[in-house]
C-alpha positions in Angstrom: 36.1 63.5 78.0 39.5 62.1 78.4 41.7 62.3 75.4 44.6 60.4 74.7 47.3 62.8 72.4 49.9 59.9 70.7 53.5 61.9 69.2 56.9 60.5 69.0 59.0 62.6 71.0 62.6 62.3 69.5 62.1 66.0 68.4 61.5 69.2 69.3 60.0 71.9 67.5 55.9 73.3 66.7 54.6 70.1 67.8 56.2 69.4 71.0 55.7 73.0 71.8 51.8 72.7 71.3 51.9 69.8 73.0 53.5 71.2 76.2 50.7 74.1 75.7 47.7 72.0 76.3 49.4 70.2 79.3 50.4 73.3 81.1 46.9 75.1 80.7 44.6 72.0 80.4 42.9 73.3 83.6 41.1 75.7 81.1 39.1 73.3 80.1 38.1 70.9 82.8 35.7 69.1 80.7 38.4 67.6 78.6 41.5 65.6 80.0 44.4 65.4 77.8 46.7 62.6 78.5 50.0 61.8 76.7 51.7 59.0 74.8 55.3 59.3 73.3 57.8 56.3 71.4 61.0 58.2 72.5 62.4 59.8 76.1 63.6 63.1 75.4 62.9 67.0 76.2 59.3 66.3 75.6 58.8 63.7 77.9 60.7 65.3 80.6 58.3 68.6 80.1 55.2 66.9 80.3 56.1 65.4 83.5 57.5 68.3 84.8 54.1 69.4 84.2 52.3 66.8 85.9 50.6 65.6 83.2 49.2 62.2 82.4 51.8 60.2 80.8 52.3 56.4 79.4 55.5 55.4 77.5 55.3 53.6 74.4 58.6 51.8 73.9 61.1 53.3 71.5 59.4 52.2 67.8 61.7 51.5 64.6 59.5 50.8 61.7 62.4 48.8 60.1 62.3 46.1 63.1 59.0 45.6 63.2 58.7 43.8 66.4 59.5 47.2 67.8 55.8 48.2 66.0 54.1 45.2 66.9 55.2 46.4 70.8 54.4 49.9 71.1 50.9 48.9 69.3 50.2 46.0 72.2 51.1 48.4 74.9 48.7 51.4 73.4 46.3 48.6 73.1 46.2 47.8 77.0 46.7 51.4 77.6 43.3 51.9 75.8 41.4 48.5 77.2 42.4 50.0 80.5 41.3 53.6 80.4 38.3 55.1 79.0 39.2 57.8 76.0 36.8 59.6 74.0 39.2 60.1 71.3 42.6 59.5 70.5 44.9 62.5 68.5 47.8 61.1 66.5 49.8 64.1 65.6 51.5 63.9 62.1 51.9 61.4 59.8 54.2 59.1 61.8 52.2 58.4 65.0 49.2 57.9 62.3 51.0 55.1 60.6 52.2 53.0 63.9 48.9 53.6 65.9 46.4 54.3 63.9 45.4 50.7 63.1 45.3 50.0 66.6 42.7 53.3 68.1 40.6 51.6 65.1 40.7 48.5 66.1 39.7 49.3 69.5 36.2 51.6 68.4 37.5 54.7 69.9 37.2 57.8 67.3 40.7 58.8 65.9 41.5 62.1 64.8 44.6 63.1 63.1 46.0 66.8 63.8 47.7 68.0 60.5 51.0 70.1 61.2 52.5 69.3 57.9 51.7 70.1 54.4 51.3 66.1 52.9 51.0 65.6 49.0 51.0 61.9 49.0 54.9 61.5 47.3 56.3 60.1 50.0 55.7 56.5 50.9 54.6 57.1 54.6 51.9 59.8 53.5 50.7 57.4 51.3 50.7 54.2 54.0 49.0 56.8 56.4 46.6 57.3 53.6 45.1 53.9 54.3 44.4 55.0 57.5 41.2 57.2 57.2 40.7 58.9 61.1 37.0 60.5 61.7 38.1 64.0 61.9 41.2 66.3 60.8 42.3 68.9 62.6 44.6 72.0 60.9 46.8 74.3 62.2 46.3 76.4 58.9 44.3 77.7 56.1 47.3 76.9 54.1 48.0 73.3 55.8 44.2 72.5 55.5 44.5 72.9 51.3 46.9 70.3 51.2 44.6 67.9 53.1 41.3 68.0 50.1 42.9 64.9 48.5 44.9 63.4 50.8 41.8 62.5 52.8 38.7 63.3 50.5 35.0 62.9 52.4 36.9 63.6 56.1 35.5 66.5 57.4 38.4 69.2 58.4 39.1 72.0 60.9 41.5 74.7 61.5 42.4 75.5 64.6 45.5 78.1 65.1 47.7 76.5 67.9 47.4 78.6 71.2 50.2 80.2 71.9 50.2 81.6 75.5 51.7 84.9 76.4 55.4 84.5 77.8 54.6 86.5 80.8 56.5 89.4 81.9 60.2 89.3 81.7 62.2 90.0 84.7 63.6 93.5 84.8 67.6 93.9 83.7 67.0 90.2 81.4 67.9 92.2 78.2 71.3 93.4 79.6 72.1 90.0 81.1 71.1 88.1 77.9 73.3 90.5 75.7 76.2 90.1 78.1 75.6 86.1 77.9 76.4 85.9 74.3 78.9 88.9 73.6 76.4 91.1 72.3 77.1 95.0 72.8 74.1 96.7 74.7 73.1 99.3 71.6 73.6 96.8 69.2 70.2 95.8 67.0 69.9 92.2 67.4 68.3 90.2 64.7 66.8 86.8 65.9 65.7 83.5 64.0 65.0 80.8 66.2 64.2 77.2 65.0 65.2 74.0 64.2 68.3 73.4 62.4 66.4 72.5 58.7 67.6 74.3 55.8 63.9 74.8 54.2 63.8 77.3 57.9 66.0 80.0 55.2 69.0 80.1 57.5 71.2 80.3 54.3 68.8 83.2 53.0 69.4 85.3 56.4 73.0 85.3 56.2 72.9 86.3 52.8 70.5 89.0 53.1 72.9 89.8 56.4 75.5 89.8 54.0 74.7 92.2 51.7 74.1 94.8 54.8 77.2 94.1 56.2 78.1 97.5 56.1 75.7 98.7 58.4 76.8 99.3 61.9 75.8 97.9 65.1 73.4 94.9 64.4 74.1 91.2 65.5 72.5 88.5 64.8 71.8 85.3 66.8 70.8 81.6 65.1 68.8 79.8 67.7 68.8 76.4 67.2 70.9 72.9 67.7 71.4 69.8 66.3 68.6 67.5 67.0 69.7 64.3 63.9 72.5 63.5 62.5 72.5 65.2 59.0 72.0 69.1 60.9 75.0 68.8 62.1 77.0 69.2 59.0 74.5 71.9 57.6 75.3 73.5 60.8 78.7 73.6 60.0 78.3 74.6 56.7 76.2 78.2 57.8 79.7 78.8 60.1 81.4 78.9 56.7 79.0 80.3 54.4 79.0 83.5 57.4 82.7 83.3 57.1 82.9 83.7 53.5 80.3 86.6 53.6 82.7 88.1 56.2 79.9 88.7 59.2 81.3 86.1 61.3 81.8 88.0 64.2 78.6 89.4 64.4 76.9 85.8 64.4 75.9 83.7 67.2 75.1 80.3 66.8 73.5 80.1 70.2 72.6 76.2 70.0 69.6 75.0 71.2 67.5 76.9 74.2 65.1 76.1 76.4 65.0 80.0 76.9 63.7 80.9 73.7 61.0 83.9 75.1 64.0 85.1 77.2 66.1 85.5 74.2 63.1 87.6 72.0 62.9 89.2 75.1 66.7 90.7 74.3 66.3 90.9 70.6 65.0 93.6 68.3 64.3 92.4 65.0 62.9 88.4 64.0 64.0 87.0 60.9 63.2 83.6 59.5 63.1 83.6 55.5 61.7 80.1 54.9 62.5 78.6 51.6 59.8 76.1 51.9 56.4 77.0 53.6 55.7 77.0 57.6 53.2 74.9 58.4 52.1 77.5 60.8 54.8 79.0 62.9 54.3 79.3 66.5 58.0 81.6 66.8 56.5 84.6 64.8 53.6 84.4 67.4 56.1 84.4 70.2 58.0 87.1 68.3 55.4 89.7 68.1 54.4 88.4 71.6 57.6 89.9 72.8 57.1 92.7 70.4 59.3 92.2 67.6 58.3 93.3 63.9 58.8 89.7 61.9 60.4 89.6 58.7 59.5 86.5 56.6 58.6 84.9 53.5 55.4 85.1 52.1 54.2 81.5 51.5 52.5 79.4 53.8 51.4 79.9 57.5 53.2 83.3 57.6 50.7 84.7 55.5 48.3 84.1 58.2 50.2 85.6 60.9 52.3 88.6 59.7 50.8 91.4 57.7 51.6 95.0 56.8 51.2 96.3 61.1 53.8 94.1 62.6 56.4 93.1 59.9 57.2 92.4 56.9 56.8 89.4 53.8 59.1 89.2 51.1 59.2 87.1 48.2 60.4 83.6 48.3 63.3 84.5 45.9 63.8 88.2 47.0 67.1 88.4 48.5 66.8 91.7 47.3 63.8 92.4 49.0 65.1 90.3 52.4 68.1 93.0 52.2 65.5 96.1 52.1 63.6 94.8 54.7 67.2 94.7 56.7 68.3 98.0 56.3 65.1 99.6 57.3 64.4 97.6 60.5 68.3 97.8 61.9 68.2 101.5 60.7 65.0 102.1 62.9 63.6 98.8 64.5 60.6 100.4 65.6 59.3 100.9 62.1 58.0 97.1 60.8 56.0 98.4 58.4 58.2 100.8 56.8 55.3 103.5 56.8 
């Protein structure tokens, strides 16, 4: 069965990683052809084709010019008269909204894959509600609650995103990464890697790192770049706030990587103490992947990756707690559990 999988593309996070995931290992499963359709040239793009994957370009889609709609919806039109798909995924509520309409229109099952928690408040969740697909696919427990009333009668499925292994990591890659970003080879370096959004608890870290400032020997690198306009002066505003908590110089704002398994490779500790819940979170997979204990916060998709025997959740509001957890891992970074 082919299957056509519809995303923007401007961005790059979960998604676009999961995305890349079922292109590069697609020959597990020879009895379904994924094939890709993106609005937007970018990193994605690029990746997919590297991977020699099916691809068709949509046009670059504004939904305030609505000729750019009316486009991208004609061309996914032909692309569907002209191939045969047994199904169409439109992954979050965005690609639901612009195409939806149109894999209806043409008979072919759509199924839209959930990454997001949706409540409705915001007026694309609500156009998208319209828009009812034939099955909904999860990447959570905790994504899949939000989903009763948002679609009621749909039936629903979680499926955790497969994250593949990193492979092995070529020998001497810790001492070369350290020496990359001015890291000293005994330090203990705490890692968060993600986009630059401030419900990702980037403030939270630095102020947890804050308060164990007077521990030696730990660094701690950001991971992360711009990616729209209004990161950049949040970005700006974590160099200050790591100023003012004096820890400057032992912060890296790394930007954004391509290298991201190379990097946990070199770390010791992750750290990401959302503010709002993670959909999922593919890093902390990655994380213990590279064998890392994984500090962060108890809400959401965490809950359903980290427990007790490979890191540690604190409370949503626990600076306290964030610091504890700190100390003990830089103190003696094997030890995630604190037993």
């Amino acid at each position: 069965m082919r299957v056509l999988h519809v995303g923007a593309g401007n961005l790059y996070g979960g998604v676009e990683t999961l995305l890349i995931t079922l292109a590069r290992y697609r020959h597990l499963c020879p009895d379904m052809i994924p094939e890709f359709a993106l609005c937007f040239d970018g990193r994605l793009e690029r990746e997919l084709i590297s991977q020699g994957a099916p691809f068709h370009d949509l046009g670059e889609v504004r939904i305030r010019y609505p000729v750019s709609v009316w486009r991208a919806r004609r061309r996914l039109q032909e692309i569907l008269v002209g191939c045969r798909f047994g199904a169409v995924v439109c992954h979050n509520i965005w690609p639901q909204v612009i195409f939806g309409p149109t894999v209806r229109g043409a008979g072919i099952p759509l199924v839209f894959w959930a990454h997001n928690m949706v409540d409705g408040r915001y007026w694309l969740e609500r156009w998208a509600q319209r828009i009812e697909p034939e099955l909904i696919l999860c990447n959570s427990r905790f994504t899949e609650r939000t989903l009763i009333t948002f679609y009621p009668g749909v039936n629903t499925e979680v499926i955790y995103y497969p994250v593949a292994p990193s492979g092995s990591v070529e020998p001497g890659t810790r001492e070369a990464v350290r020496r990359e970003l001015d890291t000293a080879p005994e330090a203990v370096v705490i890692i968060q890697a993600s986009r630059l959004e401030e419900w990702k608890g980037h403030r939270a870290l630095l102020n947890g790192l804050g308060l164990v400032r007077d521990l030696p020997d730990w660094t701690c690198w950001i991971v992360g770049g711009v990616q729209r306009a209004h990161e950049a002066p949040y970005l700006e505003a974590l160099k200050i706030l790591a100023a003012d908590l004096r820890i400057s110089e032992r912060v890296r704002f790394v930007g954004q990587r391509s290298d991201v398994p190379r990097l946990l490779a070199a770390a010791d500790i992750f750290c990401q103490p959302n503010s709002g819940p993670e959909p999922f979170g593919i890093v902390f997979v990655e994380a213990l992947y590279a064998g890392l204990p994984v500090v962060a916060t108890a809400i959401g998709g965490a809950q359903e990756i980290v427990d007790g025997s490979c890191g540690r959740l604190v409370p949503s509001a626990g600076v306290g707690a964030l610091r504890d957890a700190l100390a003990k891992l830089t103190t003696g970074p094997g030890d995630a559990t604190g037993g």
